[in-house]
C-alpha positions in Angstrom: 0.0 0.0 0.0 1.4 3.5 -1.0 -0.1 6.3 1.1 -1.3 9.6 -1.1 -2.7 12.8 0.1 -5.1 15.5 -1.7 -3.3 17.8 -4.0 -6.4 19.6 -5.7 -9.8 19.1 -6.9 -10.5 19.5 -10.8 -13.7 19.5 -12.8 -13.3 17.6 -15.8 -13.3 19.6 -19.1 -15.8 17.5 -20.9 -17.9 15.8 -18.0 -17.8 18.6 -15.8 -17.5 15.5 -13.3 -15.4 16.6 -9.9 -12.1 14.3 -10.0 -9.7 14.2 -7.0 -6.4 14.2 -7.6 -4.3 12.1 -5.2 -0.3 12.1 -4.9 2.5 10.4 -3.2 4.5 12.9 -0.6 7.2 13.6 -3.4 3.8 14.6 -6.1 5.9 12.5 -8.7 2.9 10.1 -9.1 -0.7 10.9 -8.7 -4.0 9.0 -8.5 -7.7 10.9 -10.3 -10.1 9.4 -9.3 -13.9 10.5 -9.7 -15.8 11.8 -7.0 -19.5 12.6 -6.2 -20.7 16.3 -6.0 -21.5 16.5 -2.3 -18.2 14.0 -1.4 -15.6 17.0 -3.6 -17.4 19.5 -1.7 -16.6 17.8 1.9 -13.2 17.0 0.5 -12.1 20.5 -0.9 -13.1 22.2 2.4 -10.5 20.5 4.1 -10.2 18.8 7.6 -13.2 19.6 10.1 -12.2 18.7 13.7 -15.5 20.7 15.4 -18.4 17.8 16.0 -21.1 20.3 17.3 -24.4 19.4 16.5 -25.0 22.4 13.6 -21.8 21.7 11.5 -22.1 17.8 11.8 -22.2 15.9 8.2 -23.1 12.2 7.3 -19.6 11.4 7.1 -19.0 12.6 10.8 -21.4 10.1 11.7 -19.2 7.1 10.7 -16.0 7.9 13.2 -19.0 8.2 15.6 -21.0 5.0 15.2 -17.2 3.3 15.2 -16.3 4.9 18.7 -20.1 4.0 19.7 -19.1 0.4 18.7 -15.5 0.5 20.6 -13.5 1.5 17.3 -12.3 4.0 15.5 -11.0 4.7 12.1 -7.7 4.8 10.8 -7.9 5.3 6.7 -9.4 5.1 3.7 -7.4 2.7 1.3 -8.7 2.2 -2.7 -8.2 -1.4 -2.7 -8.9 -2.1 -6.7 -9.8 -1.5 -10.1 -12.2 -3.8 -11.3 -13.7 -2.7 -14.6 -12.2 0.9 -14.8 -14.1 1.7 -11.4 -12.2 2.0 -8.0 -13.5 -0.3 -5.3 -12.6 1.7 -1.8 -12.8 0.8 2.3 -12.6 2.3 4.8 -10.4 1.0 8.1 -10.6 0.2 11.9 -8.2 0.3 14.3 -8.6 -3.5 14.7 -8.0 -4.3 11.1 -11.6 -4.8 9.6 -12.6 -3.2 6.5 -15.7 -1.6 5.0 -16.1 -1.5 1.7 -17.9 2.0 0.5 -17.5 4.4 -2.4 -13.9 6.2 -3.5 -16.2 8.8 -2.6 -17.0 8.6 0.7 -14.3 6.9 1.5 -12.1 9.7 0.2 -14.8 12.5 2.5 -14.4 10.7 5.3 -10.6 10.0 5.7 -10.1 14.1 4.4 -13.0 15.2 6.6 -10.9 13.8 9.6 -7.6 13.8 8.4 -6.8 10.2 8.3 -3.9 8.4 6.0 -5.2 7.5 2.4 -3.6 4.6 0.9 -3.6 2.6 -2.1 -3.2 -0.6 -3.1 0.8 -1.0 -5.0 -1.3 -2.9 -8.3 -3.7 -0.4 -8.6 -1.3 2.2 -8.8 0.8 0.4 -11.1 -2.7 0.7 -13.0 -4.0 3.7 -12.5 -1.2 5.7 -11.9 0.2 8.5 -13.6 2.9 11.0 -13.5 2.0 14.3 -11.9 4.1 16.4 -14.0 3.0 15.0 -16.9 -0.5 15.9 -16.4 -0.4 18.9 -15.4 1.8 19.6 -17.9 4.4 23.0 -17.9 1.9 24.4 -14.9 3.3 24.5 -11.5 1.2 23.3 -8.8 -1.8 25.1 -8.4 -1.0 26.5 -4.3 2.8 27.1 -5.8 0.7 30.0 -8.5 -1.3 31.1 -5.4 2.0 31.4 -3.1 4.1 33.0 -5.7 1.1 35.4 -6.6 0.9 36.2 -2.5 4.8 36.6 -1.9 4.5 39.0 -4.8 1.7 41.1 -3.7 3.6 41.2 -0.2 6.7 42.1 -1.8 5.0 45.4 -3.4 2.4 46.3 -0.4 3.4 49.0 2.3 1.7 50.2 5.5 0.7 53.5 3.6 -1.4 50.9 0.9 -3.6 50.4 4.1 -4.2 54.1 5.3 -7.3 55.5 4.3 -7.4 59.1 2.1 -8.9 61.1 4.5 -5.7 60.9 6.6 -7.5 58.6 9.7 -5.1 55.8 9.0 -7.9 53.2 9.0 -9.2 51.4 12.2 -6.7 51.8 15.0 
């Protein structure tokens, strides 16, 4: 099993169906893998720790019904590619497996932060170079940083004081 991590969300060009893109730590090689609507959602707003009872989603309620049960969960793991279509799990602290959706299984373990893994033959499958797909573009968050560090390269305090001299809020 080689464990991969989030590196963006993408709509496809054609389907205008979300696709994940998963990489290894180095983003040499990368895993897309097609997602539901509401599970790109979850999984492009990040990690959630807070549980209270107005931001709770469906996928919360899993790590809960595992700690009701004495468990708790520990990944998410694509375990093959039968027919072109992923086949995911999600894992227990004990071992067991339960096999869901790439989707969900991909909202949950982001949604808590958990390791995503998959399985060595499917990437030897699926797998693809990262720099090859995205072609001469950097990584999208490198654009964003450079296009920050600029911006705070050229910005001084006297960008931020208002014209009628107040200096803005104090």
């Amino acid at each position: 099993m080689e464990e991969l991590h989030l590196v963006t969300m993408v709509v496809h060009r054609v389907t205008r169906e979300p696709l994940a893109v998963l990489a290894d730590a180095a983003e040499d090689r990368c895993l897309v893998v097609a997602v539901r609507r509401p599970q790109a959602e979850i999984m492009a707003a990040g990690p959630h720790p807070a549980r209270d009872d107005d931001s709770r989603l469906t996928q919360d309620v899993v790590a809960d019904v595992a700690a009701a049960l004495g468990r708790f969960l520990t990944g998410a793991e694509i375990t093959d590619l039968v027919d072109e279509r992923f086949r995911a799990a999600l894992r227990l602290d004990d071992g067991t497996t339960v096999p869901v959706r790439p989707s969900d299984a991909l909202a949950v373990a982001i949604r808590d932060a958990l390791p995503i893994t998959v399985a060595d033959h499917v990437m030897a499958e699926a797998g693809q170079s990262w720099r090859e797909l995205q072609g001469d573009q950097p990584h999208p968050q490198s654009v964003e940083v450079d296009e920050m560090r600029a911006f705070l390269d050229q910005v001084t305090p006297d960008d931020f004081r208002s014209d009628d001299g107040g200096g803005g809020d104090r």
